[in-house]
C-alpha positions as CSV (number, residue, x, y, z in Angstrom):
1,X,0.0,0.0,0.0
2,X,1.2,3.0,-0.8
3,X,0.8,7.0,0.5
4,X,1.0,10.1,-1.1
5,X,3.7,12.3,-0.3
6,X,2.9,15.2,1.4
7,X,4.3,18.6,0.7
8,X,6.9,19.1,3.0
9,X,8.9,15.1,2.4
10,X,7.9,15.5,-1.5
11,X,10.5,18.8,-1.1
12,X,13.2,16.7,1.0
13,X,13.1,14.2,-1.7
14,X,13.2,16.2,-4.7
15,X,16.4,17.9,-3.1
16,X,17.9,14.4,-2.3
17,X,17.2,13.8,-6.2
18,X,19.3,16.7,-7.5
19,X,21.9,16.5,-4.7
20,X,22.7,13.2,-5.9
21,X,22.7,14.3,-9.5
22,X,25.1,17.1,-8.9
23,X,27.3,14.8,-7.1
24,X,27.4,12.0,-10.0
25,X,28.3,14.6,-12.4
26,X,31.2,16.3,-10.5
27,X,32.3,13.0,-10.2
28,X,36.4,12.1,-11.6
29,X,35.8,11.3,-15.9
30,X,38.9,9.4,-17.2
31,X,41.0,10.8,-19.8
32,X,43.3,13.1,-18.5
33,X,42.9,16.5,-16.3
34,X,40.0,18.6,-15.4
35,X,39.1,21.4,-15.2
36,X,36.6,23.2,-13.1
37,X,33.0,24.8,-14.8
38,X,34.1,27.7,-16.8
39,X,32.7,31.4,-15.4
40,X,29.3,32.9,-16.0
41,X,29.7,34.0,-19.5
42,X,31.1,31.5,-21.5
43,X,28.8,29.5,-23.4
44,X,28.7,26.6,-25.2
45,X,31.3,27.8,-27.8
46,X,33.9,28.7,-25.8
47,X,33.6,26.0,-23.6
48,X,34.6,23.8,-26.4
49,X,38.1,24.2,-26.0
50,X,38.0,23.0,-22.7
51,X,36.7,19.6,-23.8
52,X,40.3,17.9,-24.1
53,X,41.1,18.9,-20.5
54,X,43.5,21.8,-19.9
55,X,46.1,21.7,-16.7
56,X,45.6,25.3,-14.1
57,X,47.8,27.4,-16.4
58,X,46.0,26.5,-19.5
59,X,42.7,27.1,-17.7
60,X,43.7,30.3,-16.7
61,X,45.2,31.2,-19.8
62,X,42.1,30.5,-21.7
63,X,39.7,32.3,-19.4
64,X,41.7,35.5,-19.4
65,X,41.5,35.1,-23.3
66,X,37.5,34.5,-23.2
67,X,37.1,37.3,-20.9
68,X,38.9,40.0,-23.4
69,X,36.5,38.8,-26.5
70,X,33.6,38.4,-24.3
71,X,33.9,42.2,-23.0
72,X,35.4,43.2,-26.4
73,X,33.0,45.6,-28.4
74,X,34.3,43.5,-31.8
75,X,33.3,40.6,-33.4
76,X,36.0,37.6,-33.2
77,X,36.8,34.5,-35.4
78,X,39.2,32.4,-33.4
79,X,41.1,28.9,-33.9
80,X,43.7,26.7,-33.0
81,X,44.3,23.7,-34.1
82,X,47.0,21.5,-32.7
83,X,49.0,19.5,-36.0
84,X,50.8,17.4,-33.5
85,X,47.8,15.9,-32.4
86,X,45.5,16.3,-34.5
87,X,42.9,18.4,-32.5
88,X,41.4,21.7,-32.4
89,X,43.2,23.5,-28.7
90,X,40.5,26.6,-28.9
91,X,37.3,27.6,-31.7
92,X,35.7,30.5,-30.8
93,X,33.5,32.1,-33.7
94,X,35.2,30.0,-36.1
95,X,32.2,29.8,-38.3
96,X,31.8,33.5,-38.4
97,X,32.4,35.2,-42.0
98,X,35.0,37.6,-42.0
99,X,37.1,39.8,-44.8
100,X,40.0,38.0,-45.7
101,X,41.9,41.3,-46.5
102,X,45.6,40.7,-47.1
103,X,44.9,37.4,-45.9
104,X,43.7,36.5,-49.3
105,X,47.2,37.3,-50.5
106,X,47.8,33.5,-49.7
107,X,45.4,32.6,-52.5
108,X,47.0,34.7,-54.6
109,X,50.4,33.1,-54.1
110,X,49.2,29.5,-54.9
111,X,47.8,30.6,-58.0
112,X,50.3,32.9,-59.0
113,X,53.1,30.6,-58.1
114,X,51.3,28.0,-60.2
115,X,51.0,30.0,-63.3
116,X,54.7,30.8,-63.3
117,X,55.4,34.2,-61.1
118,X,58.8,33.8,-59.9
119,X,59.3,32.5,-56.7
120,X,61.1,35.6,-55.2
121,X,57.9,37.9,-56.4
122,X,56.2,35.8,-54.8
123,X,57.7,35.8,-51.3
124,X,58.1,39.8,-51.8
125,X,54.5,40.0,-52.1
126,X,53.7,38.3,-49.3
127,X,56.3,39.5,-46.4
128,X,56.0,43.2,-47.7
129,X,52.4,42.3,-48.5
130,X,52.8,44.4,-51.2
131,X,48.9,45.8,-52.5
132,X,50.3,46.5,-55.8
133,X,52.2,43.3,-56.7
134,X,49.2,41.7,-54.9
135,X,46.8,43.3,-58.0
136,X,48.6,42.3,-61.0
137,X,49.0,38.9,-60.1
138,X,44.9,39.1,-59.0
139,X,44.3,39.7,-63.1
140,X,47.0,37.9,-64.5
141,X,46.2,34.6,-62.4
142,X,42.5,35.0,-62.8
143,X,40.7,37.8,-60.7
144,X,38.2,36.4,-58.6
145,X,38.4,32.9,-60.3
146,X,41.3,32.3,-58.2
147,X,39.1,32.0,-55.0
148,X,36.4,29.7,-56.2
149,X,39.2,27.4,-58.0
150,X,41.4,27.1,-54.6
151,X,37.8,26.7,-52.7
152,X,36.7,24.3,-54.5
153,X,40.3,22.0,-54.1
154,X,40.1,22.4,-50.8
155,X,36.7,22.1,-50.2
156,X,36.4,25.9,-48.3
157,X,32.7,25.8,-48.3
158,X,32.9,28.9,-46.4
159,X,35.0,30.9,-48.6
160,X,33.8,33.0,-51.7
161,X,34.7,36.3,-54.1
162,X,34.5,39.3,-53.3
163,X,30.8,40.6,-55.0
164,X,32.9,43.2,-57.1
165,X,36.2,41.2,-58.3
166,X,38.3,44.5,-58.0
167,X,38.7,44.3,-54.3
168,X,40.8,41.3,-53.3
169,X,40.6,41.6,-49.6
170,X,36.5,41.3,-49.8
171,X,37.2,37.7,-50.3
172,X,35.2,36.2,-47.3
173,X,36.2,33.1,-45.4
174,X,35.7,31.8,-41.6
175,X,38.6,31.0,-38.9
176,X,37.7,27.0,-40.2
177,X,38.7,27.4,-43.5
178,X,41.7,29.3,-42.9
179,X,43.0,26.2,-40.6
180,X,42.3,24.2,-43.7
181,X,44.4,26.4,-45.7
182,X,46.9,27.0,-43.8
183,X,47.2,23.0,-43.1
184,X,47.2,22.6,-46.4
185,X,50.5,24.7,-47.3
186,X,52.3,22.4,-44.6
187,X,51.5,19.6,-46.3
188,X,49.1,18.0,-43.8
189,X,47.2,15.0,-46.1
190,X,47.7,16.8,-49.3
191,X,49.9,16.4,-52.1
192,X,53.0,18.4,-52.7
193,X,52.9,22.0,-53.9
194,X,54.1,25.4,-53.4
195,X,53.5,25.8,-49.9
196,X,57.4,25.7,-48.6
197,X,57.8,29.6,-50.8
198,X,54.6,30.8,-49.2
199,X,55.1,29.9,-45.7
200,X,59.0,30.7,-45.6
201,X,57.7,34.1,-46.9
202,X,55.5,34.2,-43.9
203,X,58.4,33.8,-41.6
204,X,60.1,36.2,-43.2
205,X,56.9,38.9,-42.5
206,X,58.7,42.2,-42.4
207,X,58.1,44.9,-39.4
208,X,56.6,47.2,-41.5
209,X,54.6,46.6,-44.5
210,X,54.8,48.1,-48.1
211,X,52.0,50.4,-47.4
212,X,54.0,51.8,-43.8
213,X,51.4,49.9,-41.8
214,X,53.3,48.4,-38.7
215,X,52.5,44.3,-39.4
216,X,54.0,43.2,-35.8
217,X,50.0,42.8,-34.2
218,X,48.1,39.9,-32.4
219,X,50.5,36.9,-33.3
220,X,54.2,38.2,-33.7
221,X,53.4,40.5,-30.7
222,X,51.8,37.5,-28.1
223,X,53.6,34.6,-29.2
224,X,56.7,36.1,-30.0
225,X,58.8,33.8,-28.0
226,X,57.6,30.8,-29.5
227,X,58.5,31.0,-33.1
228,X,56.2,32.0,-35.7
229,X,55.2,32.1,-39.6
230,X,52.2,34.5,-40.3
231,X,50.1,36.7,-43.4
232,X,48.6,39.8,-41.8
233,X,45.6,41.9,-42.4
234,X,44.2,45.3,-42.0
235,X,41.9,47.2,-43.4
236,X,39.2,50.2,-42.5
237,X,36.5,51.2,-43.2
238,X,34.7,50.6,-46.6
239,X,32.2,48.5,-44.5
240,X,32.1,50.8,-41.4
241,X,34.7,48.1,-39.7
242,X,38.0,48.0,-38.6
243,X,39.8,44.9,-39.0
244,X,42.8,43.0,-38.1
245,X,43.7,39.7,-39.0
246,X,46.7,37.8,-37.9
247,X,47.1,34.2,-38.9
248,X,49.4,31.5,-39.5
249,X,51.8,29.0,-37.6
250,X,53.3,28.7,-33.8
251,X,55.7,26.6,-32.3
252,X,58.5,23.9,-33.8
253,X,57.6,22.1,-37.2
254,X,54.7,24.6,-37.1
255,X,53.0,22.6,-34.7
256,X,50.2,25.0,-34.0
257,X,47.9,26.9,-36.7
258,X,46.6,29.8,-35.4
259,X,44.3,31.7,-36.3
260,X,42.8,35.0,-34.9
261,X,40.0,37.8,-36.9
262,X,38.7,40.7,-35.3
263,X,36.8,43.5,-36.3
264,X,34.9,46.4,-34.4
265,X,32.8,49.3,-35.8
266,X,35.5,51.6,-36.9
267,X,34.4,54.3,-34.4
268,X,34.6,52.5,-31.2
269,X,37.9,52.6,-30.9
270,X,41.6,53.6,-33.3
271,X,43.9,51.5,-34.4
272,X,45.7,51.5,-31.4
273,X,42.9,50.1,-29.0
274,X,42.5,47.7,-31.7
275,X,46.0,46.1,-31.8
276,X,46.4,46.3,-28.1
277,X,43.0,44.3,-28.1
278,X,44.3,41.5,-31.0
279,X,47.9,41.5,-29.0
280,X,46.0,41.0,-25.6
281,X,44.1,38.0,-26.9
282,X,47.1,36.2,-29.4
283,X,49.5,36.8,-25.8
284,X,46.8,34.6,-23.4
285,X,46.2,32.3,-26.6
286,X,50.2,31.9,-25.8
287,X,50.1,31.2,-22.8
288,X,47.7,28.5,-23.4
289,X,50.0,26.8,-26.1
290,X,53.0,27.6,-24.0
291,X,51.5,25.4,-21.2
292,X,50.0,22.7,-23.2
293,X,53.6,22.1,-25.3
């Protein structure tokens, strides 16, 4: 025979219930480290970073970098992808559609290099990243042509033309595709190609580019100490944005691809604000690596 609950002991064991429940899933998972419940703020995104289980440092490291994006005024495409293990360390807005900008000079250098522009205009293009020598080989390798072709090889379904093919750097792409990319110029499960010129190029990245602009932001500037092969870009305001992009690799044999977008409405803050915002967040991203290596 059984009695109804009344109200007060249907309370005490509803809160048994959860109890129990909150206890279970605190409980020790195998499978390396953990970490404790990220802060009030990061969602379901961010938090995927976390799934492989960072030690304190990383932890920390990763938090201080969620906390600048998350209080950031910008919008922010972030990846990084670990080559030695094949696993992504950190996505954060890395299906969100940004400007390549001189980023797109990458493109430009697989297609130019396989149409026959030497290799040393080439390399000057992209460590100068030179806007000029950019354009001619744009029309002479095949305008916007060149994005759907290299899109399509590498299956950047992400990744399209600018809508008026005489602007380059309104090629759009995501933080994913870029990993692709940039895998694919180190070789990782594709055939050989041209990638050792462009990346080489990107190591040699000079201080200042071709246009004056000062091309030592976000990645060169936060992970300085731990070796580093990137294409910059910049670019304000024919969209009412400011933008800085700063991708490429980190670490021996490239280990890491990094990549970092950021934009803000070109009023709420100079360029300044906005480098020592991109340099705040590739510096924790750093860290991170630096503790996970």
């Amino acid at each position: 025979m059984t009695f109804p609950l009344v109200p007060r002991y249907r309370f005490i064991v509803v809160s048994l219930v959860l109890v129990m429940a909150l206890l279970l899933s605190s409980s020790d998972v195998p499978g390396g480290p953990q970490v404790e419940v990220p802060p009030h703020g990061l969602g379901a995104e961010e938090v995927s970073g976390l799934e492989g289980g960072f030690n304190a440092e990383a932890t920390e490291a990763y938090r201080d970098f969620a906390r600048v994006v998350n209080d950031s005024v910008g919008d922010w495409g972030v990846a990084v992808y670990d080559r030695r293990d094949s696993e992504a360390v950190v996505k954060r807005g890395h299906d969100r559609s940004f400007r390549m900008q001189s980023v797109v000079k990458i493109l430009i250098a697989l297609e130019a290099l396989s149409v026959g522009v030497s290799e040393s205009d080439v390399s000057e293009m992209l460590s100068t990243s030179h806007d000029h020598e950019a354009s001619r080989m744009w029309y002479e390798a095949g305008s916007d042509e060149i994005v759907r072709r290299w899109a399509d090889s590498l299956e950047l379904h992400d990744t399209r033309p600018p809508d008026d093919p005489m602007w380059w750097g309104h090629t759009e792409t995501t933080a994913s595709d870029l990993v692709t990319l940039l895998r694919f110029l180190v070789g990782d499960g594709f055939d050989d190609h041209h990638g050792e010129v462009i990346v080489r190029a990107m190591r040699d990245t000079t201080r200042t580019g071709e246009d004056g602009f000062d091309q030592y932001f976000g990645v060169p500037v936060g992970m300085a100490d731990l070796g580093w092969a990137v294409k910059q870009g910049w670019a304000c305001c024919s969209d009412s944005y400011r933008a800085l992009n700063s991708v490429g690799f980190v670490g021996p044999d490239h280990r890491f691809v990094v990549v970092i977008q950021a934009r803000w409405p070109e009023e709420s803050l100079d360029w300044d604000e906005g480098r020592a915002e991109i340099d705040s967040v590739a510096t924790h991203l750093g860290r991170l690596l630096e503790a996970i290596a």
